[in-house]
NUKEMAR-959024 format. One record per residue (C-alpha): residue in one letter; x, y, z. Coordinates in steps of 0.001 Angstrom, whole numbers, padded with zeros to 6 digits, always signed. Layout:
BEGIN
aXYZ/...
This chain:
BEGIN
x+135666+014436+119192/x+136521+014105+115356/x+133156+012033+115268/x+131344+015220+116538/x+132535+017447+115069/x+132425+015606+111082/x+128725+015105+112371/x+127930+018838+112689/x+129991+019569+109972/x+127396+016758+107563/x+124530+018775+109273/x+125534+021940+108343/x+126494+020711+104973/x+122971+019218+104874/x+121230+022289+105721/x+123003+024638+103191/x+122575+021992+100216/x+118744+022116+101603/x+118314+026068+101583/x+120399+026306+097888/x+118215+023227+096666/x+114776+024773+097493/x+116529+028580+096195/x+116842+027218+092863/x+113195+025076+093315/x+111830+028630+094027/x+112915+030170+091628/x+112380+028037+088909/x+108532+027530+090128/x+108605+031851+090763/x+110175+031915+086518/x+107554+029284+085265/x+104653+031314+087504/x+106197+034766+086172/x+106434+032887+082099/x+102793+031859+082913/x+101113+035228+084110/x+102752+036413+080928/x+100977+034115+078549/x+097631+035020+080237/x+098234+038242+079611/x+098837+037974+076258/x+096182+034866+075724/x+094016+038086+077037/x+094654+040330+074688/x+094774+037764+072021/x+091593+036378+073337/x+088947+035390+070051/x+085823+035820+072589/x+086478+039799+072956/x+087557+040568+069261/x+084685+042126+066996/x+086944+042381+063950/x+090238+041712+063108/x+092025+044349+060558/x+095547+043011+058866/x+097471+046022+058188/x+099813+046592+055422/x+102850+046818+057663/x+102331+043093+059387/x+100440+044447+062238/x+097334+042666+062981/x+094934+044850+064498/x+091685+043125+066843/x+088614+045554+067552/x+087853+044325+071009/x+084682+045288+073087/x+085587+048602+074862/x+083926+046730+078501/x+086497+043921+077822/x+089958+045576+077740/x+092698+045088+079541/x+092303+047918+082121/x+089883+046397+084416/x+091510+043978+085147/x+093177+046721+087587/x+092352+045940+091227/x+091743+049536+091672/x+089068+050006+088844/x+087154+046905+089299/x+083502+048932+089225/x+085167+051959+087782/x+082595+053518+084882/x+084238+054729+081689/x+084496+058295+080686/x+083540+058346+077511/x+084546+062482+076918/x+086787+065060+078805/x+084218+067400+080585/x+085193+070040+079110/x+087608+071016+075832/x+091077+071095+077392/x+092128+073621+074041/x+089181+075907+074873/x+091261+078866+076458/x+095142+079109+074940/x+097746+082285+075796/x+099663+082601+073087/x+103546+083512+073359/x+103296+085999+070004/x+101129+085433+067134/x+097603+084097+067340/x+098669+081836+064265/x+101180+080096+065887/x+098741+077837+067442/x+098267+076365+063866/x+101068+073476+062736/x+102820+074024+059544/x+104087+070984+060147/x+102078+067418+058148/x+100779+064881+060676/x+101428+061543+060606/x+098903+058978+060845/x+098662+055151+061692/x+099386+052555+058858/x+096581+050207+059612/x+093850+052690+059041/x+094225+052496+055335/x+092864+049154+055526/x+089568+049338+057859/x+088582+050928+060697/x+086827+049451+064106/x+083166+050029+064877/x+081736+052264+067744/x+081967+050382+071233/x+085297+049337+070327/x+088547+049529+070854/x+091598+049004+068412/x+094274+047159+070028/x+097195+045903+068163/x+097612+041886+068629/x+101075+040848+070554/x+103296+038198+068092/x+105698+037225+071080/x+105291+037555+074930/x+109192+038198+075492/x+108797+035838+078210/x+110860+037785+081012/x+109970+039515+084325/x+108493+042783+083785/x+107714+042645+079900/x+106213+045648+078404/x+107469+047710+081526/x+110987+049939+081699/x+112992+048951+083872/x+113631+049709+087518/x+115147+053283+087833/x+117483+054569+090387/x+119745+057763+091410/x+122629+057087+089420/x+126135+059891+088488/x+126777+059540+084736/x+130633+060537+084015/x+129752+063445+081650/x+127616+065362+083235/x+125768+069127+082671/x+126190+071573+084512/x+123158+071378+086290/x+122734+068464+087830/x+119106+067480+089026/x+119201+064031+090978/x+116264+062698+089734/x+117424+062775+085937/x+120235+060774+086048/x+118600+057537+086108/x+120822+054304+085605/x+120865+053120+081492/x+118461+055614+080930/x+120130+058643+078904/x+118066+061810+078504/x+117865+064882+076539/x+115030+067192+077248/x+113617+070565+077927/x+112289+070803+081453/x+109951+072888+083374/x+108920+072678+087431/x+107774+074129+090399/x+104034+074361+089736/x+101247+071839+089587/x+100709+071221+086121/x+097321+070202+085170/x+098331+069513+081361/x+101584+069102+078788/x+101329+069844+074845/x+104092+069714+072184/x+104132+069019+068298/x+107037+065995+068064/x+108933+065189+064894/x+108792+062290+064209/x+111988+059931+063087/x+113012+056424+062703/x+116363+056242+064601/x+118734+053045+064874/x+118234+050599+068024/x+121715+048572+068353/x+120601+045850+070329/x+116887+044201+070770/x+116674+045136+074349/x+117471+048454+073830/x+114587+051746+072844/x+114653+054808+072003/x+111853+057666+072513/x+110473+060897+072027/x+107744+062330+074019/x+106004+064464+076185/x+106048+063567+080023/x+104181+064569+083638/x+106036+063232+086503/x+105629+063870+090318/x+107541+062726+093534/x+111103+061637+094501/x+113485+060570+092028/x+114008+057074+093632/x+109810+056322+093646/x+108479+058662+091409/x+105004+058621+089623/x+104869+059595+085392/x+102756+059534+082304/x+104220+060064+078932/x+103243+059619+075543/x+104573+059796+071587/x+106519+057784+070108/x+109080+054564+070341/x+111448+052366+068834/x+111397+049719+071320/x+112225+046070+069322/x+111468+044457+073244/x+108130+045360+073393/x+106925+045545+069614/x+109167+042771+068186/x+110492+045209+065337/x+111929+048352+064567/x+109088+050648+063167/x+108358+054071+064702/x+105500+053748+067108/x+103095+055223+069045/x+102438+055059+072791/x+101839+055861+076450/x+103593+054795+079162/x+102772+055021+083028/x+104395+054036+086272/x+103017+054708+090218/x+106756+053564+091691/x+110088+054496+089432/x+108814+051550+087151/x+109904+048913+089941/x+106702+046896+089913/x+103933+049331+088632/x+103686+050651+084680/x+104073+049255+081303/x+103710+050688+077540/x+100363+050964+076025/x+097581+048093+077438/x+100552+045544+077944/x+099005+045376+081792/x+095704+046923+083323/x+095936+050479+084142/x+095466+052852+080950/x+091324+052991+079796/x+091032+053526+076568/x+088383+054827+074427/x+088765+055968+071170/x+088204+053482+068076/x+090703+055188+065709/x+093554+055117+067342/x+095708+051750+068326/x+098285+052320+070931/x+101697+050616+069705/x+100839+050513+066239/x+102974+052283+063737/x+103085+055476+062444/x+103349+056358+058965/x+104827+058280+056998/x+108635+059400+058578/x+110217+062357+058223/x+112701+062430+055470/x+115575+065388+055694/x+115163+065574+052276/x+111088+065721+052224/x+108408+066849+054050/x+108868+066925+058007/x+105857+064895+059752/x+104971+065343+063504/x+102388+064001+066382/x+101097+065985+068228/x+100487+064720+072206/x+098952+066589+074679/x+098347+065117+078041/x+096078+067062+080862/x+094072+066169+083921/x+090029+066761+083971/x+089322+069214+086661/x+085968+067068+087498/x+086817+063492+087458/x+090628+063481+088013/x+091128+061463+084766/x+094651+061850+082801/x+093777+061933+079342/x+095891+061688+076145/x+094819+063594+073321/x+096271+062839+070088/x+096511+065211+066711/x+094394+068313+068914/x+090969+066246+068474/x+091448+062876+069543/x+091096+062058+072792/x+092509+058652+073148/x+092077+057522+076542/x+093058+058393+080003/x+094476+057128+083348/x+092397+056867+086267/x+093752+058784+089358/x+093113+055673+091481/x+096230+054466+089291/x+098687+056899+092078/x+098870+058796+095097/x+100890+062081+093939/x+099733+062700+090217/x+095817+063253+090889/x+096822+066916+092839/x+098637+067829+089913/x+102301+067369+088182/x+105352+068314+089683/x+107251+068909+086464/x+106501+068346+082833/x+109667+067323+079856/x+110160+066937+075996/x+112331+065282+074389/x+113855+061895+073991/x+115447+059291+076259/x+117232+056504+075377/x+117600+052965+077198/x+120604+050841+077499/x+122992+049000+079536/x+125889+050086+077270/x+125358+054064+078736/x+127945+054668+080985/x+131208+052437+080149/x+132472+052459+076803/x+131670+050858+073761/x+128665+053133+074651/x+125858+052081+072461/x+124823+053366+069144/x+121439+053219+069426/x+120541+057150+068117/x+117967+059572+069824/x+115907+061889+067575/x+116968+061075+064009/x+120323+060161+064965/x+121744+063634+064438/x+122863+066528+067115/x+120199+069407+067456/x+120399+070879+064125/x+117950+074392+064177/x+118979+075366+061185/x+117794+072723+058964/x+115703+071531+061344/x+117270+067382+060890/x+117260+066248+064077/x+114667+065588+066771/x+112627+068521+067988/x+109883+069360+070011/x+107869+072594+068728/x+104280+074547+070271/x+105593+073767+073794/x+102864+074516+076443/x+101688+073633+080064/x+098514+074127+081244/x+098320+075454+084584/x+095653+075092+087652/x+093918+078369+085804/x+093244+076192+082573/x+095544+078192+080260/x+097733+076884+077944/x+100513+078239+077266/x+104471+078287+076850/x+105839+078006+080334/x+107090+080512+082267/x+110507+078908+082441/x+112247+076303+081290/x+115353+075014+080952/x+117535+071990+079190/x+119116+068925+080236/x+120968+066342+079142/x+122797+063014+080772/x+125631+062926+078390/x+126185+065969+076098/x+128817+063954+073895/x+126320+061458+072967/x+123082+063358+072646/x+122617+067010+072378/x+120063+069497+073601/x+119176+072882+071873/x+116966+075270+073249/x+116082+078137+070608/x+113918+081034+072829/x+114994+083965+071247/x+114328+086113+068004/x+111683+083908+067573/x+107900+083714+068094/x+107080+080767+069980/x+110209+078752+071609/x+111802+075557+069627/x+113382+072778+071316/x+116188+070737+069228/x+117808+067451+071029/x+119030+064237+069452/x+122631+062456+068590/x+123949+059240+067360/x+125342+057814+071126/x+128470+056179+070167/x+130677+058387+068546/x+134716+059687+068543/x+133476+062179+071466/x+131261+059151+072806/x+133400+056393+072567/
């Protein structure tokens, strides 16, 4: 009997060291095939047979002028034969409602440009597209990660579910309950401190549909983000995801998805110069909206040029329209919700400051609706995930057109 039963014992023994043995074969072979698909990726962006020109910008950046037929974005499943648009079909700033005077459509504000321009440019049929240093070899690299209904301990009063995302702390101005065709807002543009290297911080306009647990977005403006870029500079970019960012999305062309078109713009690179709080303030200005004829998401930078777009083949909620439309900033960490909280900053690292205006802010806030006007919205209100780390500031009256303020330093003696 003690034969038997040491026998079933060595079998079962056998049979568990069999199934941990080939766990740990698996995923070593799934890591090395993950590290792999990686290095394509990048080998394809890097690749010498699609590069034109090569441009070495002042700031380090190296930046490849790549056949626009030969980008990353068909190598989609989805837009295998797709044909590229090469213009919206019609001008998306044609028809504007202003909220006061007719010059407040005008900036006062200086734009910021892109480093690398100042030393060449990339010829017609191509594409700028900043060359990637280091792969980051990890699952889902150049994608956020996975988000998920989470309850932060300090939260706002109003409490929409699918905000509170886990290590993803927001500040924003919000608007929903229509189908938003388009977003717009002038963005100041800062250089905050990221703590840790896989940590980012951003400021942007957004478009987002569906439930908070599988939920479909475009955003775009700007990013410190030392996982994706390998550094600390202010940059620009777009981001998209078709499920919550669990297997679908990434920043800029990183993976197939965003087609872009425009040869004087290069998605990731920096921007230059920052706003100083004692100099001028610089802004981007983003606008994203939907063509009524082809369904494209475009992204439209500095009112005149249009980037590149997202085909709707890319989701299933966003091509009928956007659900709800933000601005403001969001920060990323693991170090959100116990304490030492991290002190990676949003904004400029400072709380909403209206007065001086040194802090982030968002300013020339409009929507554009399913009758092609854009304008302020017809309501909106502010949010943030933890009001002792980053602030939110909406200024709407005694004042022309609306201003939003948001920003803070995250770990502070209120934020410990």
């Amino acid at each position: 009997m003690e034969y038997i039963l040491g026998y079933k014992g060595f079998i079962i023994l056998l049979g568990v060291t069999f199934v941990i043995s080939y766990e740990f074969a698996k995923g070593d072979i799934i890591s090395r095939q993950k590290s792999s698909y990686i290095g394509r990726k990048v080998n394809h962006l890097n690749s010498n047979s699609n590069v034109v020109k090569s441009i070495q910008s002042e700031d380090g950046d190296i930046i490849d002028c790549i056949y626009i037929y030969k980008q990353p974005a068909f190598d989609h499943p989805a837009l295998k034969d797709h044909i590229i648009q090469m213009t919206p079909t019609y001008d998306p700033n044609g028809e504007t409602v202003t909220t006061g005077s007719a010059d407040t459509e005008t900036s006062t504000t200086v734009m910021a440009s892109q480093i690398w321009r100042k030393n060449g440019s990339c010829p017609e049929g191509t594409i700028p597209v900043r060359r990637i240093h280091n792969s980051n070899s990890f699952e889902g690299y150049g994608r956020k990660q996975p988000s998920f209904y989470h309850r932060v301990k300090q939260l706002n009063d109003i409490k929409q579910p699918n905000l509170q995302q886990p290590n993803h702390s927001k500040a924003i101005l919000l608007t929903v309950g229509y189908m938003f065709s388009g977003a717009k807002g002038d963005i100041k543009v800062w250089n905050p401190f990221v703590e840790s290297d896989d940590e980012y911080s951003t400021s942007r306009v957004s478009l987002q549909s569906g439930p908070y647990y599988d939920f479909e977005s475009i955003e775009s403006g700007w990013a410190v983000n030392p996982r994706v870029y390998g550094d600390r500079k202010t940059r620009l970019f777009v981001y998209w995801t078709a499920d919550a960012s669990k297997t679908t999305g990434c920043f800029d062309v990183t993976c197939p998805g965003f087609v872009q078109v425009s040869n004087e713009i290069a998605l990731g690179a920096a921007i230059y110069p920052i706003s100083n709080p004692n100099g001028l303030p610089y802004q981007i200005t983003i606008y994203l909206f939907k063509d009524p004829d082809t369904g494209n998401w475009w992204m439209q930078y500095g009112e005149k040029i249009n980037v590149g777009y997202w085909p709707p083949k890319l989701f299933s909620l966003l091509p009928s329209g956007a659900e709800s439309a933000e601005w403001g900033g969001e920060v990323y960490s693991s170090k959100l919700e116990n304490p030492p909280h991290t002190a990676t900053a949003m904004g400029n690292g400072h709380f909403p400051d209206y007065i001086s205006g040194n802090s982030g802010s968002v300013k020339r806030i409009r929507i554009l609706d399913n009758s092609r006007t854009l304008k302020f919205p017809e309501w909106v209100y502010s949010y943030t995930d933890e009001y002792n780390c980053y602030g939110v500031d909406y200024v709407g009256d005694y004042i022309v057109d609306p201003e939003f303020y948001f920003g803070g330093p995250g770990r502070n003696h209120l934020c410990p």
